[in-house]
C-alpha positions as CSV (number, residue, x, y, z in Angstrom):
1,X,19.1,41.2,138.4
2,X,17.3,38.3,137.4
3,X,14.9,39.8,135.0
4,X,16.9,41.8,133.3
5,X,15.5,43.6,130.6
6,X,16.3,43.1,127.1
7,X,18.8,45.5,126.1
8,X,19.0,44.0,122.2
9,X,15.2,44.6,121.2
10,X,15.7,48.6,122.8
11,X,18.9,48.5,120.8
12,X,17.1,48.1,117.6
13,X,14.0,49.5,117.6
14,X,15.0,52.8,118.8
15,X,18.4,52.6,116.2
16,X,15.5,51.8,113.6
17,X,13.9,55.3,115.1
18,X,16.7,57.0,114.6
19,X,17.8,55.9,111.2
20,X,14.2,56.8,109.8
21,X,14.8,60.6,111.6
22,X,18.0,61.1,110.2
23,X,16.4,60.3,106.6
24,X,13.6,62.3,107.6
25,X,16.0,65.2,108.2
26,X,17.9,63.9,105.2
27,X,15.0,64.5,103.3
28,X,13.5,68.0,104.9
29,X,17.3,69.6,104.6
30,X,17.0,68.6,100.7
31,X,13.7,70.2,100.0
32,X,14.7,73.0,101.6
33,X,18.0,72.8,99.7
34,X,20.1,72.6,102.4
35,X,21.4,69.2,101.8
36,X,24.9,70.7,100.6
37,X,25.6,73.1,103.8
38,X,23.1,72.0,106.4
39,X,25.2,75.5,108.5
40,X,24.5,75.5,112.3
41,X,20.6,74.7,112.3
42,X,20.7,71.6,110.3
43,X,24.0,70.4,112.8
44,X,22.2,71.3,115.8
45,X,19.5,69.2,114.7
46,X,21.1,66.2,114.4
47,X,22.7,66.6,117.2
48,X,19.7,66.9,119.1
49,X,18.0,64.2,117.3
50,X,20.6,61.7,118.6
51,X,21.0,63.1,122.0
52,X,16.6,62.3,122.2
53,X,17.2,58.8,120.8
54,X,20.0,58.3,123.4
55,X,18.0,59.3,126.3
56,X,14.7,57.7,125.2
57,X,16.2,54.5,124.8
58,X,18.6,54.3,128.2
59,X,15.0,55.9,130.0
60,X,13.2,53.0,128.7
61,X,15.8,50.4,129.1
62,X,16.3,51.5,133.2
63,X,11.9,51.5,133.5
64,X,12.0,47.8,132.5
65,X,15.1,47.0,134.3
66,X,13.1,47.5,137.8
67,X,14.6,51.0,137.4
68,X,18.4,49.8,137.5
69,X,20.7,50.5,135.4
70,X,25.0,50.5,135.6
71,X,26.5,53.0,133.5
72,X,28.3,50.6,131.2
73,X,24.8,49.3,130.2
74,X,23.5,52.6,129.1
75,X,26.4,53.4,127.5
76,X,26.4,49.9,125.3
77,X,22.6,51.0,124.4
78,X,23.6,54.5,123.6
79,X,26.4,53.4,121.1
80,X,24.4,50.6,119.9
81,X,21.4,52.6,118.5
82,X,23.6,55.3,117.5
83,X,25.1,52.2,115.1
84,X,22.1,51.0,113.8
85,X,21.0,54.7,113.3
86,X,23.9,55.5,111.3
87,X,24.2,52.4,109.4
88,X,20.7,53.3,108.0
89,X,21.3,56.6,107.1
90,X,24.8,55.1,105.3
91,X,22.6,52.9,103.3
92,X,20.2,56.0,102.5
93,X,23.4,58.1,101.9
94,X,24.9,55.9,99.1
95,X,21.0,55.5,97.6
96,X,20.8,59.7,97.3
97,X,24.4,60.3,96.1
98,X,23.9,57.8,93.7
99,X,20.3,57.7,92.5
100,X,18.6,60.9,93.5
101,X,21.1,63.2,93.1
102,X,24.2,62.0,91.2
103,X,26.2,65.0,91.3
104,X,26.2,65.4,94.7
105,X,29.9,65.3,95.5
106,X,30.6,67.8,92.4
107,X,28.3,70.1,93.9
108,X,29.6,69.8,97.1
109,X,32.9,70.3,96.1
110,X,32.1,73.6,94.3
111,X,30.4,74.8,97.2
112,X,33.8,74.1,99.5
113,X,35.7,75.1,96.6
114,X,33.8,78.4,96.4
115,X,34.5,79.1,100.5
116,X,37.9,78.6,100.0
117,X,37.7,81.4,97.6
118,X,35.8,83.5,100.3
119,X,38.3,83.2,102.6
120,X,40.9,84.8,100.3
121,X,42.9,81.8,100.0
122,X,45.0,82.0,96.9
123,X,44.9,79.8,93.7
124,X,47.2,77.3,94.8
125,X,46.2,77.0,98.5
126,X,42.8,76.4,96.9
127,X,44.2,73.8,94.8
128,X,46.0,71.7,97.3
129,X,43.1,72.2,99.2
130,X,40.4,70.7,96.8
131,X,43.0,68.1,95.9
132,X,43.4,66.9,99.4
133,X,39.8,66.9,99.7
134,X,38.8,65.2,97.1
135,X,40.9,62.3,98.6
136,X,38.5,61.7,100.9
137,X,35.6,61.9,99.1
138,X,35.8,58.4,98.7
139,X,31.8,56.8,99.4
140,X,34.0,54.9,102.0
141,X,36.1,57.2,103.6
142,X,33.0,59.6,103.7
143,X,31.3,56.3,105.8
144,X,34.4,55.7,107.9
145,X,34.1,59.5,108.8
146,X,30.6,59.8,109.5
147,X,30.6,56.5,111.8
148,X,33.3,57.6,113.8
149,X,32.1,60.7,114.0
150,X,28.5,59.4,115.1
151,X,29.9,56.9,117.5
152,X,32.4,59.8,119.5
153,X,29.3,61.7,119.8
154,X,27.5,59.3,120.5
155,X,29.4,58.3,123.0
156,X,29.8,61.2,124.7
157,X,26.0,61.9,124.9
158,X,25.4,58.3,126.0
159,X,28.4,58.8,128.6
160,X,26.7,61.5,130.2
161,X,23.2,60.3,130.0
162,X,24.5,56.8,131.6
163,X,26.3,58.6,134.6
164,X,23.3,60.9,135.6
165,X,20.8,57.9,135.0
166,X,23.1,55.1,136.3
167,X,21.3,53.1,139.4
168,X,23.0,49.5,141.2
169,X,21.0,47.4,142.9
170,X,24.3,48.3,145.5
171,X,23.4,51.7,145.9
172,X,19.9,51.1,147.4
173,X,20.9,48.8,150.5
């Protein structure tokens, strides 16, 4: 493996890519006012979003790598992007909760409040609920969530995508 591709620039364009999608469906979920319960749709999306990205970049790493690829290489890509990807949308995060809409988190925590209600939980399970939620509404446990979050997906997508994609220069002797 002499001329190995460069895994670095993949890395950060297609995390760029991804960051701008996530805003993009940042952005489409708020105009359509789905910004505070995105439901299944909105998850699915992101999901699927990632899991394009993923392949994408470990497709185009293995095409310039003379078509070889381990499966620790693909999986350092996948996790790599996903990490730019969702250090970008952290950035755009803290911008919208603190510039475009300020009262984010109080509307979100009516909405959750409000489901708690649904779910015929009484007064005082609602309570210690919201109180033990709004502990972690912190702008940086909400980051810490979200990247470890990303980055188990992520892995898992990139896992999988690496071990169906993986090709040694061993295997073909």
């Amino acid at each position: 493996m002499e001329n190995q591709a460069n895994s670095k620039s993949i890395i950060l364009n297609y995390g760029l890519y991804y960051g701008v999608a996530g805003i993009l469906l940042n952005l489409v979920l708020y105009a359509l006012g789905m910004h505070l319960d995105p439901g299944f749709t909105g998850t699915v999306l992101g999901i699927a979003i990632m899991a394009a990205f993923i392949i994408l970049a470990i497709k185009k790493f293995k095409s310039e790598n003379n078509s070889f690829m381990t499966w620790g290489q693909g999986v350092k890509i996948g996790l790599g992007l996903i990490l730019v990807g969702i250090i970008i949308n952290l950035i755009y995060q803290q911008i919208f909760q603190n510039f475009i809409e300020p009262d984010f988190m109080e509307q979100a925590m009516a909405l959750g409040e409000q489901k708690l209600v649904d779910m015929g939980l009484t007064q005082e399970q609602v309570e210690a609920q919201m109180e033990m939620s709004q502990k972690f509404s912190s702008p940086l446990m909400q980051s810490a969530f979200v990247l470890i979050g990303g980055l188990f997906l992520g892995f898992i997508v990139s896992a999988i995508t690496s071990a169906v994609m993986k090709k040694n220069e061993e295997e073909t002797y």
